[in-house]
C-alpha positions in Angstrom: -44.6 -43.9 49.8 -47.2 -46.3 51.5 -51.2 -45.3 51.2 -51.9 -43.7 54.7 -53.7 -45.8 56.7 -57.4 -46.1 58.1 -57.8 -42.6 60.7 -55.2 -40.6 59.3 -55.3 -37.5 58.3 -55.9 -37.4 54.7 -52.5 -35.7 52.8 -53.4 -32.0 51.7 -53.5 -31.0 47.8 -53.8 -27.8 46.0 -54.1 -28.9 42.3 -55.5 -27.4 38.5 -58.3 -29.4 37.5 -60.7 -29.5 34.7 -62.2 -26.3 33.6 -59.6 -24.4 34.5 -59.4 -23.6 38.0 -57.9 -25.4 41.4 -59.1 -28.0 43.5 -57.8 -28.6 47.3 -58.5 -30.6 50.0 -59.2 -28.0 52.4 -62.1 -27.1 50.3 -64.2 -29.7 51.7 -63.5 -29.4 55.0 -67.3 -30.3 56.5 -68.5 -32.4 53.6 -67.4 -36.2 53.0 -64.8 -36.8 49.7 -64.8 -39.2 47.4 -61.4 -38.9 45.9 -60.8 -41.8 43.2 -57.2 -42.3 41.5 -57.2 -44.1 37.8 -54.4 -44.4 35.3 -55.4 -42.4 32.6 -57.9 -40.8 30.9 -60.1 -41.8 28.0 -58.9 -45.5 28.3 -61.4 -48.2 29.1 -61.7 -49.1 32.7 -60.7 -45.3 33.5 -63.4 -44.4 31.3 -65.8 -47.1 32.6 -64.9 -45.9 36.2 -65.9 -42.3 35.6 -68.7 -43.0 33.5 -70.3 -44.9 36.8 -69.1 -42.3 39.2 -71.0 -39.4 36.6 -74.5 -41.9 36.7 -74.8 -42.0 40.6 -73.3 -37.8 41.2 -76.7 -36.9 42.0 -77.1 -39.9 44.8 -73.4 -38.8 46.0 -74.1 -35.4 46.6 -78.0 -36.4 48.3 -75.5 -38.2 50.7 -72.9 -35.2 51.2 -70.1 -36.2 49.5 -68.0 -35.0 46.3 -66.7 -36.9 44.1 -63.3 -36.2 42.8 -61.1 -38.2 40.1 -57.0 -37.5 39.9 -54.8 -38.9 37.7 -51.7 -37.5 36.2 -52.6 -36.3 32.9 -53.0 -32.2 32.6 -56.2 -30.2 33.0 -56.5 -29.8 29.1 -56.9 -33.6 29.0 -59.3 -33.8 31.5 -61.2 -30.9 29.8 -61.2 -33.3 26.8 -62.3 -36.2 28.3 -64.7 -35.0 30.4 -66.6 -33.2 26.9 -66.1 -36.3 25.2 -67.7 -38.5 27.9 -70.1 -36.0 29.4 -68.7 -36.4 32.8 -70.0 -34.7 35.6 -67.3 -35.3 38.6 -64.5 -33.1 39.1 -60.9 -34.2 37.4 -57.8 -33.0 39.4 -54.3 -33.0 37.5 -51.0 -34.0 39.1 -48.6 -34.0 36.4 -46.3 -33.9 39.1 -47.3 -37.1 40.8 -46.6 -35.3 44.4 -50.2 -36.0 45.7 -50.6 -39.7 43.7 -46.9 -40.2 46.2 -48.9 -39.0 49.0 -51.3 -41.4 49.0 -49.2 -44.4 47.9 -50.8 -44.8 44.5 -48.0 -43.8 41.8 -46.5 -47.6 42.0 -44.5 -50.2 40.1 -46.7 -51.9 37.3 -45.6 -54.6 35.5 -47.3 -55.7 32.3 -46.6 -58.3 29.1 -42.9 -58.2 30.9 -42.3 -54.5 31.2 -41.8 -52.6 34.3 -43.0 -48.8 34.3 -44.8 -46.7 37.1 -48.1 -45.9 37.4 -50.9 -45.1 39.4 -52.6 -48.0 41.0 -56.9 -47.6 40.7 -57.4 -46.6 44.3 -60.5 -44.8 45.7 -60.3 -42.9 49.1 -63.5 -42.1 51.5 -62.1 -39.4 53.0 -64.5 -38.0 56.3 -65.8 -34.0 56.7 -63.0 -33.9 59.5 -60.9 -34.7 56.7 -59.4 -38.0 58.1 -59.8 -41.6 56.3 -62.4 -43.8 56.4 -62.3 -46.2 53.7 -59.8 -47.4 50.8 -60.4 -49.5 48.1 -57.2 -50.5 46.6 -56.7 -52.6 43.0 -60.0 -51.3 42.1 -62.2 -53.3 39.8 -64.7 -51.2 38.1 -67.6 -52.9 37.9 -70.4 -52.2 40.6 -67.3 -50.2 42.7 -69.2 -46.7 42.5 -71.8 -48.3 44.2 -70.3 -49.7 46.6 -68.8 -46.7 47.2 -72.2 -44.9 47.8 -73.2 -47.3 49.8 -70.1 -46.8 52.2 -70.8 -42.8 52.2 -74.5 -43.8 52.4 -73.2 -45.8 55.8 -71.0 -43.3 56.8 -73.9 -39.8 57.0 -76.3 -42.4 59.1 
């Protein structure tokens, strides 16, 4: 499926996440999301990527936003990373890959020749009205949490 474009309305999810419990989209209904994608856990740039989004949490949520990371590994995993790392964001599971379809990030990788599907490192800015504001697509990691912040930073003033 294609990523949904700038305006839409961001695609509903209703998945288990770290800890134990369920995370949804209609949850934040009146507060801005930060709802990052990355490949996998515990491997360098997704590690990297969370590690920056856990240092600026506090600064997110001064802003109004929550910061969410999905990928498709279980909720046990995440539980594992997330005490290994100390992470402090929120990691949603979809072993199913139906919401990484949904927003056009489980894709077709290629690397040293071989062809496999993945998910993409994408990050969505998703509004309180629940519609799209920004996406970052191909992520690099370095400095993209704060630029991130400084888009939610843009979007409460």
């Amino acid at each position: 499926m294609a990523v949904p474009g700038i305006g839409a309305t961001a695609p509903d999810f209703n998945l288990p996440r770290d800890g134990g419990g369920r995370v949804s989209l209609a949850e934040f209904h009146g507060r801005a999301l930060v709802l990052f994608f990355y490949p996998k856990d515990d491997t360098t740039g997704c590690t990297a990527e969370s590690l920056a989004f856990t240092a600026l949490a506090s600064e997110f949520e001064a802003a109004g936003a929550v910061v969410i990371g999905m990928s498709p590994d279980s909720a046990a995993c995440h539980d594992k990373f997330i005490r290994k790392h100390r992470l402090s964001v929120a990691l949603a599971s979809d072993e199913e890959k139906t919401t990484l379809q949904a927003y056009g990030v489980w894709k077709e990788k290629s690397m040293y020749g071989r062809n496999f599907m993945g998910v993409e490192r994408t990050t969505f800015l998703i509004r309180q009205d629940g519609t799209i504001a920004t996406i970052w697509q191909k992520v690099k990691v370095q400095g993209h949490a704060e630029t991130v912040l400084e888009a939610v930073r843009n979007l409460a003033a």
